[in-house]
C-alpha positions as CSV (number, residue, x, y, z in Angstrom):
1,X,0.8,-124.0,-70.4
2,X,-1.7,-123.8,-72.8
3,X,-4.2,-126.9,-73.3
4,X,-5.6,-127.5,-76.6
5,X,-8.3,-130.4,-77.2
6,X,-10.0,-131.1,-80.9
7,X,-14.1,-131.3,-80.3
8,X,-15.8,-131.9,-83.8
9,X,-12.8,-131.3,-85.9
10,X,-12.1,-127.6,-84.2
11,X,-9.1,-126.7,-82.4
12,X,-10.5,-125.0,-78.9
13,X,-8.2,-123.1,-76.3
14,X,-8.9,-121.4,-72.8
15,X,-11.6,-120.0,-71.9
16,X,-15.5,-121.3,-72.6
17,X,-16.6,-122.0,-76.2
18,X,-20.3,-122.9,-77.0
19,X,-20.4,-124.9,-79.8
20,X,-22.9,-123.0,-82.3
21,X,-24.8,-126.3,-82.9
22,X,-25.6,-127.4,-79.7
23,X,-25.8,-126.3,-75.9
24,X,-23.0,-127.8,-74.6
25,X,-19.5,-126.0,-73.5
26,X,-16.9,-127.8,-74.8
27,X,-13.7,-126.9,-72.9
28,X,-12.6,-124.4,-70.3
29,X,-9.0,-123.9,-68.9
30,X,-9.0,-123.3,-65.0
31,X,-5.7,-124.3,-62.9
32,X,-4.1,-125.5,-65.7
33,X,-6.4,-128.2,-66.1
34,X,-9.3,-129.0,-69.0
35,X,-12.9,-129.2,-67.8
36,X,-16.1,-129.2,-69.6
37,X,-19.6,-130.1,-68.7
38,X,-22.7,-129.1,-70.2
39,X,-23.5,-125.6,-70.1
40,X,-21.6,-125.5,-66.5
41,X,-18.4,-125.3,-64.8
42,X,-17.3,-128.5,-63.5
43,X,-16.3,-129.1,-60.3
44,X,-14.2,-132.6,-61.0
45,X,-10.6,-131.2,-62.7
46,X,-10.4,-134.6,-64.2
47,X,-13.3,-134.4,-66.9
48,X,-12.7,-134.3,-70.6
49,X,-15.2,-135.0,-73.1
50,X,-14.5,-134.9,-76.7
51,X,-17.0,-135.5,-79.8
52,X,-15.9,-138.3,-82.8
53,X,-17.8,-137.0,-85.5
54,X,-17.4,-140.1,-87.9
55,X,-19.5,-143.5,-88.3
56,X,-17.8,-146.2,-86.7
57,X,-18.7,-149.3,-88.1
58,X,-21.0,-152.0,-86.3
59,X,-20.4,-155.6,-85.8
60,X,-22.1,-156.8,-88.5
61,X,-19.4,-154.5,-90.2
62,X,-16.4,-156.2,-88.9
63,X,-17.5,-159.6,-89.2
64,X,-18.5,-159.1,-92.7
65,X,-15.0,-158.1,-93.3
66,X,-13.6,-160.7,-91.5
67,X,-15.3,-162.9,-93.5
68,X,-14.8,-161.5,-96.9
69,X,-10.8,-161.8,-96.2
70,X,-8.4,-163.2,-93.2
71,X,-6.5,-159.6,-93.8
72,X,-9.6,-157.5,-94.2
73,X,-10.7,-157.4,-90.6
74,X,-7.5,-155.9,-89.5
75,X,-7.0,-153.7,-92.2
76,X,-10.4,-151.7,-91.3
77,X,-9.9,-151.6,-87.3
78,X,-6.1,-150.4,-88.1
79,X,-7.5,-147.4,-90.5
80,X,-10.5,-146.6,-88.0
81,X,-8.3,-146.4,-85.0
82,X,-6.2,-144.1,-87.6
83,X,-9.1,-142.2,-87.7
84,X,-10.3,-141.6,-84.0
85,X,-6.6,-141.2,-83.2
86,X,-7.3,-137.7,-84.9
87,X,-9.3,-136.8,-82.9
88,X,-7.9,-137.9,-79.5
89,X,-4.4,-136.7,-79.8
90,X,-4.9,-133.6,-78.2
91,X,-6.0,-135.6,-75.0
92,X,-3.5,-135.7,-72.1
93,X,-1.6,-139.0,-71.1
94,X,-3.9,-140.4,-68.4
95,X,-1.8,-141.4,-65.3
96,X,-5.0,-143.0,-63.3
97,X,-7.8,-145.2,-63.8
98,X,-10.7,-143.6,-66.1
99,X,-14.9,-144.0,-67.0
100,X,-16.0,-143.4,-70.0
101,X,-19.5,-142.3,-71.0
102,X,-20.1,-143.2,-74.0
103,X,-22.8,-141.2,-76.1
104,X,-23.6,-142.5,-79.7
105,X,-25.5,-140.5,-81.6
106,X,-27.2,-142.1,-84.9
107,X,-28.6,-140.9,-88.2
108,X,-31.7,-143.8,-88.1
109,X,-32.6,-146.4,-86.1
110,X,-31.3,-148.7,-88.5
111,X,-28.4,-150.2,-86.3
112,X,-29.2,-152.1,-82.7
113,X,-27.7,-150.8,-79.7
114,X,-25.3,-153.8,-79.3
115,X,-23.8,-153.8,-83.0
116,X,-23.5,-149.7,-82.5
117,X,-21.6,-149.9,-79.2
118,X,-19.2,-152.7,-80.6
119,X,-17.1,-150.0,-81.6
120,X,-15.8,-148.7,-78.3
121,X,-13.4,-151.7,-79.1
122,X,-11.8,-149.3,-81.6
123,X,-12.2,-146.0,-79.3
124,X,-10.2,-147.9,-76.3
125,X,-7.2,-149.5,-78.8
126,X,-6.9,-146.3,-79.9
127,X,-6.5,-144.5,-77.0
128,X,-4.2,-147.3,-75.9
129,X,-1.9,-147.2,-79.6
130,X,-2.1,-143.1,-79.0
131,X,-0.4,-143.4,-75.7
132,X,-3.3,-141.6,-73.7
133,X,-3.9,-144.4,-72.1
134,X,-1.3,-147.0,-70.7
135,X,-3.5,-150.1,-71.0
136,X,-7.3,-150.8,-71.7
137,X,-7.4,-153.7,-69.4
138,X,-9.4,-153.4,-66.0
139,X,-7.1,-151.5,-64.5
140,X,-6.7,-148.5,-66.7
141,X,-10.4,-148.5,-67.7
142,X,-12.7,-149.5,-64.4
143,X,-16.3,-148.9,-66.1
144,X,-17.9,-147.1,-68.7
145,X,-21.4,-146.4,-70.3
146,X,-23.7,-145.9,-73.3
147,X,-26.4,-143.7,-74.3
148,X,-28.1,-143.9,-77.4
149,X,-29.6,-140.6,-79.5
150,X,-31.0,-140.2,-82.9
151,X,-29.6,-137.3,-84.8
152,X,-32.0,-134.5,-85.6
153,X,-29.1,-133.0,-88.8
154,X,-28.8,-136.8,-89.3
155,X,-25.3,-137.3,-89.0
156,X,-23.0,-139.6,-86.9
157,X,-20.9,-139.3,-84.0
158,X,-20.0,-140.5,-80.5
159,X,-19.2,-137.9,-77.3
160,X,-16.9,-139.4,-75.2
161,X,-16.9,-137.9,-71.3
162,X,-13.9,-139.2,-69.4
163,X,-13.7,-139.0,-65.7
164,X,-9.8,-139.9,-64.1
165,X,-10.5,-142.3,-61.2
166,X,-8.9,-141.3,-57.6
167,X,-7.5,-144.8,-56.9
168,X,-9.5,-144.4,-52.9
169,X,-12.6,-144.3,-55.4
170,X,-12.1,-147.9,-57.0
């Protein structure tokens, strides 16, 4: 069975791939199972991480929209879910209770912390909408984190580093 996972708009397969812009090894195939970790074999199985190379808007972004028209608000989180759905397809259907890390990475310091991380609203409906995850109530989703970290080629993005829960561990 071959396990495929998109990273930064790449397709990546079996064995260890550095990305060329940055230390981290993005996936490795062991078992049957995806791992990744940063420059490192993982122990845990039940680690994916996957990179979102796009700006997701803030919310000063959404409530702007929402104010500007009673349609426009849910006309931008349907086409960015559309968007991050691109690049968590090739996640696997999780079947127990996840953390999320959460690692936003900015151009500037323009954008507060709380407006920035807003948008793990979109990452968790989409990941929902996708089917990866069954709901991203309490159950499904017990705890996640942020980081924050300016870009030094200025550009966007968020990591995401999921961890499947044991349910003994909850």
């Amino acid at each position: 069975m071959e396990h495929v996972i998109l990273i930064g708009g790449k397709r990546r397969k079996n064995n260890v791939q550095k990305d060329e812009n940055t230390s981290l090894v993005k996936v490795k195939k062991k078992d049957d199972k995806l791992h990744t970790s940063n420059n490192k074999t993982s122990p845990n199985l039940n680690k994916w991480e996957i990179e979102i190379p796009l700006k997701l808007p803030s919310l000063n972004d959404y409530i702007l929209k929402c104010r500007s028209n009673r349609f426009a608000g849910a006309q931008m989180k349907k086409k960015v879910e559309k968007d991050i759905s691109l690049y968590i397809s090739k996640l696997p259907v999780f079947r127990k209770p996840i953390k999320i890390n959460f690692t936003w990475i900015e151009a500037n310091k323009r954008r507060d912390y709380d407006n920035i991380c807003f948008a793990k609203k979109f990452v968790l409906d989409a990941l929902q909408s996708c089917g990866k995850l069954e709901n991203d109530n309490r159950k499904w989703v017990v705890g996640f984190t942020d980081s924050f970290e300016l870009s030094e080629d200025k550009t966007y993005k968020v990591i995401l580093n999921i961890e499947e829960q044991d349910t003994n561990e909850i």
